[in-house]
C-alpha atoms as a printed R data frame, in Angstrom:
    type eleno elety resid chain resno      x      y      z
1   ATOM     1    CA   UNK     A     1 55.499 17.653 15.985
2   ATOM     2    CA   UNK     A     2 51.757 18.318 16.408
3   ATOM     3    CA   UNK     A     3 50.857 21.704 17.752
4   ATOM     4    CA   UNK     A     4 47.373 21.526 19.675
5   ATOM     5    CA   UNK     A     5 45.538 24.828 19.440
6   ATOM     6    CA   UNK     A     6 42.693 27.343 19.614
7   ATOM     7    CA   UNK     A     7 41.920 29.943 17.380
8   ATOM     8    CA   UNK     A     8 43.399 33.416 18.337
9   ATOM     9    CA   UNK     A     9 44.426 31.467 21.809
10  ATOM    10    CA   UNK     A    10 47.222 32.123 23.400
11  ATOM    11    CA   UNK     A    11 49.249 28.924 21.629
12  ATOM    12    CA   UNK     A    12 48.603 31.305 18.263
13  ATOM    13    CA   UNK     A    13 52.234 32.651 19.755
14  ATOM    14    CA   UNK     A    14 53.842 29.293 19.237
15  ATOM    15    CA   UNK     A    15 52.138 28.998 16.143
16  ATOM    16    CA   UNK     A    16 54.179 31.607 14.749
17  ATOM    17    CA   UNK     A    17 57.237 30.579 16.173
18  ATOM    18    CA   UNK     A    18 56.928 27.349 14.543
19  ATOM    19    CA   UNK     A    19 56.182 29.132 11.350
20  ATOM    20    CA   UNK     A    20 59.148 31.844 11.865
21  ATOM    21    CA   UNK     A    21 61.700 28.933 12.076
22  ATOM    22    CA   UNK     A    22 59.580 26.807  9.442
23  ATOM    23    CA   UNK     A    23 59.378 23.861 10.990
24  ATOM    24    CA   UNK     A    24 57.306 21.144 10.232
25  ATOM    25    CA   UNK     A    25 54.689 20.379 12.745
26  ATOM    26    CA   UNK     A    26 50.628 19.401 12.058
27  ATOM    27    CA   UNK     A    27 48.290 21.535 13.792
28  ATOM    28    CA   UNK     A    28 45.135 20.498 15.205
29  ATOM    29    CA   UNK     A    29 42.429 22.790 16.432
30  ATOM    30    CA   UNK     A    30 40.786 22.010 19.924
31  ATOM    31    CA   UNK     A    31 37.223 22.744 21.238
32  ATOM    32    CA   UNK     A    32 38.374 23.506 25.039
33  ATOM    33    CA   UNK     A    33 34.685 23.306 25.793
34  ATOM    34    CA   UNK     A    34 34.305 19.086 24.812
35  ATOM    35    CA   UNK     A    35 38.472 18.957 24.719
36  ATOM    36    CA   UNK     A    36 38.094 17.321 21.710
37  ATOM    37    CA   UNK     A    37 40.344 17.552 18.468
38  ATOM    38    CA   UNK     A    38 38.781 18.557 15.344
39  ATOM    39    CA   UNK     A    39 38.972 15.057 14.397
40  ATOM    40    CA   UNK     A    40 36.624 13.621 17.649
41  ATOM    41    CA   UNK     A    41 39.958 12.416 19.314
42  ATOM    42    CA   UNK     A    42 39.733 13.344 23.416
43  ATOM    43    CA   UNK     A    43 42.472 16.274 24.028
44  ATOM    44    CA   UNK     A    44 42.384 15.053 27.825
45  ATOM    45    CA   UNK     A    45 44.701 11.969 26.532
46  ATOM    46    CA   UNK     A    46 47.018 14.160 25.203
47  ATOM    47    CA   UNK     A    47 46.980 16.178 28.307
48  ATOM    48    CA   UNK     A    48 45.398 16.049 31.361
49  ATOM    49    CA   UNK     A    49 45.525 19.745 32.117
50  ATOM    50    CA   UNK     A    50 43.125 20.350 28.775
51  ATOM    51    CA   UNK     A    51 44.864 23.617 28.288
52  ATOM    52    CA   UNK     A    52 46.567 24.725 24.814
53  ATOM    53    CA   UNK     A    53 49.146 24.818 23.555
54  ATOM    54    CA   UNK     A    54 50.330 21.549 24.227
55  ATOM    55    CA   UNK     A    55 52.957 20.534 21.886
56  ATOM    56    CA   UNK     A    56 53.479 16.827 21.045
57  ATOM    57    CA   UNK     A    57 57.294 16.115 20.211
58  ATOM    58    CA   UNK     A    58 59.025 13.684 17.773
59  ATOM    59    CA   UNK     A    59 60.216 10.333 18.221
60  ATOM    60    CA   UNK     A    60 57.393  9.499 20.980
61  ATOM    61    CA   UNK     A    61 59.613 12.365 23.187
62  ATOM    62    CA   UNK     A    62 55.768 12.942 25.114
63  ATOM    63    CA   UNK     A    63 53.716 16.320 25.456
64  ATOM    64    CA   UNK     A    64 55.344 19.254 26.224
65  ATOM    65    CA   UNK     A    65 52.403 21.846 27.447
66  ATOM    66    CA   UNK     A    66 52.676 25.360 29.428
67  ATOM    67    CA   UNK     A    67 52.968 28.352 26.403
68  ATOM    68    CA   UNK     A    68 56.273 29.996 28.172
69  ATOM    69    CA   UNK     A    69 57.934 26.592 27.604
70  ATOM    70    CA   UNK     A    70 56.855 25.478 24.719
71  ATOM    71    CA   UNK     A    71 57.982 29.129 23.267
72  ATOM    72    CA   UNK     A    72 61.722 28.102 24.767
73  ATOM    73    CA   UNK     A    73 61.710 24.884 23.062
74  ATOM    74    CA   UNK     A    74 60.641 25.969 20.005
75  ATOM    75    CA   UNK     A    75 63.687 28.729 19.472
76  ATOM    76    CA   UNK     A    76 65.823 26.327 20.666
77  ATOM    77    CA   UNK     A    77 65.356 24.076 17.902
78  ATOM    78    CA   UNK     A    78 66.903 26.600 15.645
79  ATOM    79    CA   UNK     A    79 69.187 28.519 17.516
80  ATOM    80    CA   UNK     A    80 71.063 30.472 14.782
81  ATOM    81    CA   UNK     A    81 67.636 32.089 14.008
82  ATOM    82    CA   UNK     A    82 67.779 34.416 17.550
83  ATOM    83    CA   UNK     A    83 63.655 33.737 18.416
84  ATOM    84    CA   UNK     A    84 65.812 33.568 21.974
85  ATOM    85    CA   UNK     A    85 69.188 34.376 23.466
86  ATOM    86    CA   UNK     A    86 71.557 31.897 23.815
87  ATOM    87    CA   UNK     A    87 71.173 30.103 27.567
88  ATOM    88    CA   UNK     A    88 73.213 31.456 30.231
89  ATOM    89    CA   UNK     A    89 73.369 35.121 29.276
90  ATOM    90    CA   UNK     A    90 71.644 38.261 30.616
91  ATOM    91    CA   UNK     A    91 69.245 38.640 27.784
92  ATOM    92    CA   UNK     A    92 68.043 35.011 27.984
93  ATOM    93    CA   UNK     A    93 67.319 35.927 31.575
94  ATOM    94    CA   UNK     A    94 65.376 38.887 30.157
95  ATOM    95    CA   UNK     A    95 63.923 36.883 27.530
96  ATOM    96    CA   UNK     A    96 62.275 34.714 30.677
97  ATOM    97    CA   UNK     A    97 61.564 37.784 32.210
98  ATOM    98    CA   UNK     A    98 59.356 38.929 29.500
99  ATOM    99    CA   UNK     A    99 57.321 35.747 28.803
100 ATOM   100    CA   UNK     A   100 57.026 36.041 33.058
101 ATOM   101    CA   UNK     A   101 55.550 38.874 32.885
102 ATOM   102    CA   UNK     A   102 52.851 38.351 30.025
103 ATOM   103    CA   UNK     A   103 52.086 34.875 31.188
104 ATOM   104    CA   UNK     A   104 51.248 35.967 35.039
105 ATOM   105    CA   UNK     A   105 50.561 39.854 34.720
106 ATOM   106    CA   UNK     A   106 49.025 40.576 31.351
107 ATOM   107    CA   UNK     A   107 47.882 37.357 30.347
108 ATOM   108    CA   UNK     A   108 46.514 36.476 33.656
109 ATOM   109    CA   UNK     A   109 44.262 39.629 34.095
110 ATOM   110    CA   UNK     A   110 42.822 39.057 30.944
111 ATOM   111    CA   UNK     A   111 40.956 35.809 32.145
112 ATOM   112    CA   UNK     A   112 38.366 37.432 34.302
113 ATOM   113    CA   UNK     A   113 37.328 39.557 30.712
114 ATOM   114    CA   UNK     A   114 37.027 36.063 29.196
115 ATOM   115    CA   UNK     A   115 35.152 33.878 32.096
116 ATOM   116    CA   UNK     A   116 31.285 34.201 31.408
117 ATOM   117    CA   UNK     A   117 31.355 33.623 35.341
118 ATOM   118    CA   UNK     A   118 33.135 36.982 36.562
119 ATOM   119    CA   UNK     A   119 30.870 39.563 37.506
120 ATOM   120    CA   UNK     A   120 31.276 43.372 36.288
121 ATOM   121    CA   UNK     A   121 33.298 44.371 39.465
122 ATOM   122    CA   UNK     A   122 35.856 41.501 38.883
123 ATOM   123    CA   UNK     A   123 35.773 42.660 34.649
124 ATOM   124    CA   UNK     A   124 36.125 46.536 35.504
125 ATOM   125    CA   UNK     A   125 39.193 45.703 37.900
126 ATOM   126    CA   UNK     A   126 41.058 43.815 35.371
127 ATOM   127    CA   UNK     A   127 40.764 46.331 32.889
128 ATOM   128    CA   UNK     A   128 41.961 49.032 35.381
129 ATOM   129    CA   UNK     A   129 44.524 46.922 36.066
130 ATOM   130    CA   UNK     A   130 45.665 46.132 32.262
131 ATOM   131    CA   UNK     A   131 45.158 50.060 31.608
132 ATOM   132    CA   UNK     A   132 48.547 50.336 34.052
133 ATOM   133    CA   UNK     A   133 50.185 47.470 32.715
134 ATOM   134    CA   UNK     A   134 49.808 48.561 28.739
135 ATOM   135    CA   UNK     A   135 51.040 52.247 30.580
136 ATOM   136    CA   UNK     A   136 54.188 50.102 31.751
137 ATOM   137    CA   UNK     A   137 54.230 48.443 28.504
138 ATOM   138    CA   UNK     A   138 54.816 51.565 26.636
139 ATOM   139    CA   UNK     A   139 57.537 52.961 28.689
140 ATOM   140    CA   UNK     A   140 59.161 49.568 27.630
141 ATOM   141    CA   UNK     A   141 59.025 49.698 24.499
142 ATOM   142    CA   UNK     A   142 60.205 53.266 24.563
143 ATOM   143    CA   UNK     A   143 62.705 53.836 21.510
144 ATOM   144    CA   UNK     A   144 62.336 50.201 20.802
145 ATOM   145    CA   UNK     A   145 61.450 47.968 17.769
146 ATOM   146    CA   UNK     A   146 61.436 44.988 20.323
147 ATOM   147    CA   UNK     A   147 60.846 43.690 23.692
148 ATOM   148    CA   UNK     A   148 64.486 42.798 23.501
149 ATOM   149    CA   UNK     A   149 67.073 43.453 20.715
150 ATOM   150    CA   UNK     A   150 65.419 41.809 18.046
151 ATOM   151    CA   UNK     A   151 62.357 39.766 17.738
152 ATOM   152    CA   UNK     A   152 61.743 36.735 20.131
153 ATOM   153    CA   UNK     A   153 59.522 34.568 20.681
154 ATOM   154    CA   UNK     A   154 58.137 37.135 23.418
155 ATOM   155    CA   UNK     A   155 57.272 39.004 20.571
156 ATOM   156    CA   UNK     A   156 54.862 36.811 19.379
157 ATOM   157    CA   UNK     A   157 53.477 36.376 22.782
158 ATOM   158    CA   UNK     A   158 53.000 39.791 23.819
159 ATOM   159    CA   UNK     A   159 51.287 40.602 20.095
160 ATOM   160    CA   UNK     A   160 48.603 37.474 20.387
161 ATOM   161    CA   UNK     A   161 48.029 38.785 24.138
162 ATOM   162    CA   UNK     A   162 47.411 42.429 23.035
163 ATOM   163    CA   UNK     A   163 44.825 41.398 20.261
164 ATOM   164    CA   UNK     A   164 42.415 40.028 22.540
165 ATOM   165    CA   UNK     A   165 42.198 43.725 24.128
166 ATOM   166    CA   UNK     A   166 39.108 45.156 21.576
167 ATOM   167    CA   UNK     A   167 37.076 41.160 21.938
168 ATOM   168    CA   UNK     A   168 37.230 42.363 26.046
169 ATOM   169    CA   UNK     A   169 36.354 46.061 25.435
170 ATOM   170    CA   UNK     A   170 39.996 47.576 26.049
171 ATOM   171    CA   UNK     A   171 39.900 50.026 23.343
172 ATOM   172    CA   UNK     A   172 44.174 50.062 22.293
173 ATOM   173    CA   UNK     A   173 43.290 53.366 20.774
174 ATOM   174    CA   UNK     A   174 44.976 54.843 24.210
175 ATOM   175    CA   UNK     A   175 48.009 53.676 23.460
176 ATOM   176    CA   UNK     A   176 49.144 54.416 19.929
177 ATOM   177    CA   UNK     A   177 52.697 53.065 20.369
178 ATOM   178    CA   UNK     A   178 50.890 49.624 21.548
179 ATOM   179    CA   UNK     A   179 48.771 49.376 18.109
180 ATOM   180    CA   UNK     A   180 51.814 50.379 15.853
181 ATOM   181    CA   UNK     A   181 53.958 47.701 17.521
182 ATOM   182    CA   UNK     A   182 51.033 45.359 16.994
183 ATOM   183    CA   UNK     A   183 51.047 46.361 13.099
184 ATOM   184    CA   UNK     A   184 55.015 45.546 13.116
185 ATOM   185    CA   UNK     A   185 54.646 42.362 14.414
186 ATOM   186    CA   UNK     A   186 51.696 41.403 12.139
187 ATOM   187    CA   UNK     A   187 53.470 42.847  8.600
188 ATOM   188    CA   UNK     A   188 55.829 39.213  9.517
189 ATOM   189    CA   UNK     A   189 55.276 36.856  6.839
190 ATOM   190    CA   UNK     A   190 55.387 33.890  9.623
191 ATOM   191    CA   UNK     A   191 52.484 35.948 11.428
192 ATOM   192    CA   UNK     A   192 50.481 36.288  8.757
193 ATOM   193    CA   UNK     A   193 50.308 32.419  7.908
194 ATOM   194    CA   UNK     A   194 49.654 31.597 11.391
195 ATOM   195    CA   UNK     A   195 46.557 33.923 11.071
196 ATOM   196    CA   UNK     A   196 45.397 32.579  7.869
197 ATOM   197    CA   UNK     A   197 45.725 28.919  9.137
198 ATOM   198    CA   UNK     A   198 43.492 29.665 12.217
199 ATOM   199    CA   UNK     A   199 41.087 31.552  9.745
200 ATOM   200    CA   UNK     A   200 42.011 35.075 11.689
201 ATOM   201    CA   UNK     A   201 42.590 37.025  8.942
């Protein structure tokens, strides 16, 4: 498999799921400003939506792209390690739930913090808006290690989503329980290689 990235992007989450199940994949970094590959190649042929992660499969299988997917399909390669419920039961249903809810809510209202082009009324509205959302987050996690019984791939999500928060100005410092569940998740061996391989720590 080939894993198409960006530093500290948001496919840093599938990173470390690869790297939690150790799999074998090749990672190659993209510049989403030329969408081109570290190498020169032209990420647009890989996919046409020049968004990462995009995740090429084995066996000429195609491109599987969209981070909530790819997530799925990579904890379903190795089901016996639990990065996600087995199908058909509530807590896969949560499990989709959760990477819902980062993808669209949290996720989402961090791209007006990141576009050059959003004015300082569009910025100060998304952070009001993510101040409520790390509230709700919080009351989640509530007597909690993780989002759902153990970690998950939504894990990994959630943690690369709340480390963009002080590049933004979002200062976590407001919510305590937010930065220790941050230094849980990054004490993982499988996090910590994903970090060194994307030169983020």
């Amino acid at each position: 498999m080939k894993l198409y990235y960006k530093s500290g992007a948001c496919s840093l989450a599938s990173h470390i799921a690869l790297r939690e199940l150790n799999l074998p994949f090749e990672a190659v970094a993209v510049d989403l400003g030329t969408k081109k590959t570290a190498s020169g190649g032209d990420f647009l042929k890989v996919t046409s939506k020049g968004q990462v992660p995009a995740l090429e499969l084995d066996d000429g299988a195609g491109v599987l792209t969209e981070g909530a997917a790819i997530l799925q399909y990579i904890a379903d390669l190795k089901p016996e390690a639990h990065l996600a419920p087995t199908h058909g039961t509530l807590e896969r249903y949560r499990l989709q739930e959760w990477l819902s809810y980062i993808s669209g809510t949290l996720h989402g209202n961090f791209s007006p913090l990141f576009n050059p082009a959003a004015d300082t009324a569009a910025k100060e509205a998304a952070r009001t808006i993510l101040a409520r959302k790390f509230d709700y987050m919080v009351t989640a996690l509530q007597g909690r290690d993780y989002l759902l019984s153990q970690f998950s791939v939504a894990d990994a999500y959630l943690y690369v989503v709340l480390g963009w928060a002080p590049h933004v100005g979002v200062d976590l410092v407001k919510w305590p329980q937010l930065i220790a569940y941050r230094a849980k998740i990054s004490a993982r061996p499988a996090v910590q290689a994903a970090l060194k391989a994307e030169g983020l720590n």
